[in-house]
Every structure is written in C-alpha cells, then in structure tokens.
C-alpha positions in Angstrom: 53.2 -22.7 -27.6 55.2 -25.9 -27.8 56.1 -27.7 -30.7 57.5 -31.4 -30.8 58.0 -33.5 -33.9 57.9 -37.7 -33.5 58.2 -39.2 -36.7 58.0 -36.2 -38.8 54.8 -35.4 -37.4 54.6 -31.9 -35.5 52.5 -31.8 -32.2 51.7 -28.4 -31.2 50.3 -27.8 -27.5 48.9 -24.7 -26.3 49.2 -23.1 -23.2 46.6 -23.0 -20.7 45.2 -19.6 -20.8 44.8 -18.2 -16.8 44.6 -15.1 -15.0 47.2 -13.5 -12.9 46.5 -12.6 -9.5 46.6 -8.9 -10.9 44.3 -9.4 -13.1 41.5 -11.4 -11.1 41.4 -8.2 -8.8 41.2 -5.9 -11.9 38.0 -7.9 -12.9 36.6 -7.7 -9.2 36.9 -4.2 -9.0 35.3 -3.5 -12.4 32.4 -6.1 -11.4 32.2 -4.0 -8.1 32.0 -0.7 -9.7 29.4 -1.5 -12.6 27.3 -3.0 -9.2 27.7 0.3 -7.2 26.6 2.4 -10.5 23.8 0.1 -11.4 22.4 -0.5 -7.9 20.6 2.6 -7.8 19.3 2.5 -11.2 17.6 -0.8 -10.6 16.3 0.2 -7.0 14.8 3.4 -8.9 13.7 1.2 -11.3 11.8 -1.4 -8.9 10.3 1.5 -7.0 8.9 2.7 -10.6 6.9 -0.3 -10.6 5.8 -0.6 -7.3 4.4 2.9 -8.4 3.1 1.8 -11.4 1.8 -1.3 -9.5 -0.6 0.7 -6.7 -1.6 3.0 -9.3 -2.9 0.4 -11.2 -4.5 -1.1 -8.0 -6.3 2.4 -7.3 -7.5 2.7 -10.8 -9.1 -0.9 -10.2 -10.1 -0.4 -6.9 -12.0 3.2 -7.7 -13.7 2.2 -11.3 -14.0 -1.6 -11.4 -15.3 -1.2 -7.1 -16.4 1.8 -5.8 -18.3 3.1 -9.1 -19.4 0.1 -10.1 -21.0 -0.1 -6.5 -22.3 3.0 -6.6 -23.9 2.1 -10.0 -25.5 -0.8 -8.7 -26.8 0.4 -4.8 -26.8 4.1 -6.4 -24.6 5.2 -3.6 -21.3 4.6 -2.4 -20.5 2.2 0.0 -19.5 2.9 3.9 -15.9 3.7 4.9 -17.0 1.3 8.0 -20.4 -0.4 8.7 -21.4 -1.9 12.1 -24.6 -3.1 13.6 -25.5 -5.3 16.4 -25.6 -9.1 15.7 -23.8 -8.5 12.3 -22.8 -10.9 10.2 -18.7 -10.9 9.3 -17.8 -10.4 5.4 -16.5 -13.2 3.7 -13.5 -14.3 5.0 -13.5 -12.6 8.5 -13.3 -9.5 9.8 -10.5 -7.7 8.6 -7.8 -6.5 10.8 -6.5 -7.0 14.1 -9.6 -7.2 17.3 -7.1 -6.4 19.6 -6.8 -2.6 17.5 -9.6 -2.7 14.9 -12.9 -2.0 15.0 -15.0 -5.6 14.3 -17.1 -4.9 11.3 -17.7 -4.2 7.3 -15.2 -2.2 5.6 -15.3 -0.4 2.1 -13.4 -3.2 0.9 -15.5 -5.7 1.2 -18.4 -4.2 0.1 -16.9 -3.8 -3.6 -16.3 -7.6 -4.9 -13.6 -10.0 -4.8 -10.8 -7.7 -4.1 -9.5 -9.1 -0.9 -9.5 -12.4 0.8 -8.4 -12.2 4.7 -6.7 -16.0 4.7 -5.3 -15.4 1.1 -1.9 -16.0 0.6 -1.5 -13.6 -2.6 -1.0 -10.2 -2.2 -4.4 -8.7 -3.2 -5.4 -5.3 -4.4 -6.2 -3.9 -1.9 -2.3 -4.2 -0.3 0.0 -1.2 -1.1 3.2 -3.0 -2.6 5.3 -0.2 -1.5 3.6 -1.3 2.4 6.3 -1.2 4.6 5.7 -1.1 8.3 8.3 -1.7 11.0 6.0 -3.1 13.6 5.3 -6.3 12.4 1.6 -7.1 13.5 0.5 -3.4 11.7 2.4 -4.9 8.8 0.2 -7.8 8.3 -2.9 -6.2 9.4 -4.8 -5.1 5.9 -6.2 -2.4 7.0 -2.8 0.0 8.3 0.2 1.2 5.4 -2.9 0.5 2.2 -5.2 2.7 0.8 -7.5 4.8 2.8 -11.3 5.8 1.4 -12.6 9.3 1.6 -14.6 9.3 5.2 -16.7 12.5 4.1 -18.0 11.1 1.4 -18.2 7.3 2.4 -19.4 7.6 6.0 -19.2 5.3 9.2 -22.1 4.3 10.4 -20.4 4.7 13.6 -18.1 6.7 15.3 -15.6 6.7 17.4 -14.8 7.9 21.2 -15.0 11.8 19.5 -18.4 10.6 17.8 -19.9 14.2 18.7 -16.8 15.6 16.4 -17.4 13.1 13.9 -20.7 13.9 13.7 -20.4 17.3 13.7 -18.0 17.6 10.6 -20.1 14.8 8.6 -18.2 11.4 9.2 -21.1 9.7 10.2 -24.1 8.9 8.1 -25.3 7.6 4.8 -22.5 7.7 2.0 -23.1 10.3 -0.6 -23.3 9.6 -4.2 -20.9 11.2 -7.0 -23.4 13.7 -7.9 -23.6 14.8 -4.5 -20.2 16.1 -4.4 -19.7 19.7 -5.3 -16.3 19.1 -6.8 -16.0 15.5 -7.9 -13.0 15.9 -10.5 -10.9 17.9 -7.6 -12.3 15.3 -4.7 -9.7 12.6 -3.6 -12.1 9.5 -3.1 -9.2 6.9 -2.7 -5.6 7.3 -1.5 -2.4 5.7 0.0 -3.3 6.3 3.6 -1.8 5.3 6.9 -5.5 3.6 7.6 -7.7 2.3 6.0 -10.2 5.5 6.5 -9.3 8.4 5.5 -10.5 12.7 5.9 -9.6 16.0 6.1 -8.1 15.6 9.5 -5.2 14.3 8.1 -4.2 16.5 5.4 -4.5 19.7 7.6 -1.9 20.9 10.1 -4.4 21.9 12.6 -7.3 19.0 12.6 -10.3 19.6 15.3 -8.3 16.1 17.7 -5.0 15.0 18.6 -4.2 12.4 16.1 -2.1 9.7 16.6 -3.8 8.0 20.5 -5.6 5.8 20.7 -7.8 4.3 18.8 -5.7 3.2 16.2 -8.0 4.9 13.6 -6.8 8.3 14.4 -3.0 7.1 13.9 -3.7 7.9 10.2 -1.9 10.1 8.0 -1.6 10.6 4.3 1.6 10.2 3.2 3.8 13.0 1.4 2.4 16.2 3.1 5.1 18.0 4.9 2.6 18.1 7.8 3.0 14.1 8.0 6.3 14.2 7.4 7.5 12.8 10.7 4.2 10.5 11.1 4.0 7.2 11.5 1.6 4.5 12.9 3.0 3.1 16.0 0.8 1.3 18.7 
C-alpha cells in the first residue's frame, strides 16, 4: 500500500493483487485433480441415466405398445410380418435393404413410437446404442431392443425356416394368457437385433449364429456366452 499526502490530503493506492507463477500452477494442478476425481463420478452418473432412460423406454414400449395392442387385436403383434405386394409402414421400411429383411416390424405395429426420417431420437433407439460400424449404427433395427420371437412370431422365416419352424418362430403371435409363465417370460429386451429367442441366450443354440443373414448376428447383451459378441457385417 502507498500513501502520498498533497495538500494535507492522504491518497492511499493499493496494490494490484496477482498471482505468482507458483501459484497459477498450484491452482492448475488442484483444477486437474478435482477433474480426474470427478470424471468418473459424472461418467457413472450419465450412464445411470442412459439406464434410467431405456428402462423407461421398455416400460413404454411393453405397456403403452405391445399390451395395449394386444388389447385391442387380442394378440400380440409379429416380431416381423411379410406378404407379397405389401404395403410399407408409415415412414418406410425400416432398416437397411441391403441387410434387412423389407417388411412390417413389431415396432410399427404399436403406434407412433418411431418415425424412419425423424431426426429425434425415438423410443424405440437404445441411448446407450453404440455401434462401431457406422451404417449398423444408424440402422434402427441393430444395438435396440429385440422382441421375444417365440411369442411374437415371423410370418416368415429365414434360410433355416425348417429350424424356425420347428422350434415355433413362425406363426401367429400368442397372446399373454397363452404363455405358461408370463411373469418369468422376457417379452422385450436390449438385443443386438431387433428379434430376439432362445437361440441367443443359450451357449449351444440349434445354428451357427453370427453369418449371414444379419438376423442371426444377434445376441443379448450381458450373458457371459455373448460376452465376446458383436454385430459385424
């Protein structure tokens, strides 16, 4: 602090306060550290949501879609529905033609739940989706949620159509009260496709999965029997 008197009047002028080069690096560091213990906390934290996010979207997607179809039609709808000369859902056909099979999926059956063109992520897209390739990335129906193929059939099968048949993929979709177990019965999941069955959750399914077509690329994610699965194409 410096004082001068002019007159008999005292000035007083203060010091600029600044920081020392010692100092500025002290502050970095600290700034640095509180990021390196925080990081992780928010990532957790951001991945909690995501969680919270598709759960939500399955609780939609099951009560406000599937059941209230089922109410309505008094059956579910198809995991995949195809017919000669059909007609494409609103919007398009889902997916990829070069990959996917042209033709109705569950999704589009159940209401307003996903828009091909739309720019918003819908329900019907996992927010956790994460797919290196990056055609699979945008194509709806790979990384989502996959629908119980036992209990909402194809109406078609594919190239192993005689093993399809054989272990009920194919055919009319069953209602609720036609499933032996429906509290323990998995009707919607995150899934590598968009169709899912008991192919792949066991560790010794009836085909080689993962060949083409691109259907049989699917897993369900978090058995140890997927653990190294992935969809590549």
């Amino acid at each position: 602090m410096l004082t001068l008197s002019k007159m008999g009047i005292k000035y007083v002028f203060m010091k600029r306060p600044c920081l020392t080069l010692i100092e500025l690096l002290v502050v970095i560091a600290i700034i640095t550290l509180l990021v390196a213990i925080l990081l992780p906390s928010l990532r957790s934290v951001r991945q909690q949501a995501k969680a919270v996010v598709c759960g939500l979207n399955i609780r939609n997607l099951l009560h406000t879609g599937l059941l209230n179809y089922e109410n309505e039609n008094e059956a579910l709808p198809y995991s995949f529905y195809k017919q000669l000369h059909q007609n494409p859902p609103p919007g398009g056909f889902p997916g990829n033609p070069i990959h996917d099979r042209r033709g109705w999926w569950w999704f589009n059956f159940i209401g307003e739940f996903y828009r091909k063109r739309s720019t918003v992520d819908t329900i019907v897209k996992c927010p956790s989706k994460k797919l290196t390739d990056h055609i699979l990335n945008n194509d709806i129906l790979c990384g989502n949620y996959g629908i119980n193929q036992y209990i909402c059939k194809s109406s078609t099968g594919l190239s192993n159509k005689e093993k399809q048949a054989e272990y009920k993929f194919v055919g009319t979709p069953l209602r609720s009260s036609n499933i032996s177990n429906p509290v323990g019965t998995l009707l919607i999941v995150d899934s590598g496709y968009s169709i899912i069955n008991w192919w792949h959750a066991c560790d010794v399914p009836p085909v080689t999965l993962g060949d083409d077509p691109i259907e049989e690329t699917s897993y369900v994610p978090g058995l140890w029997i997927n653990a190294n699965r992935n969809l590549n194409y």
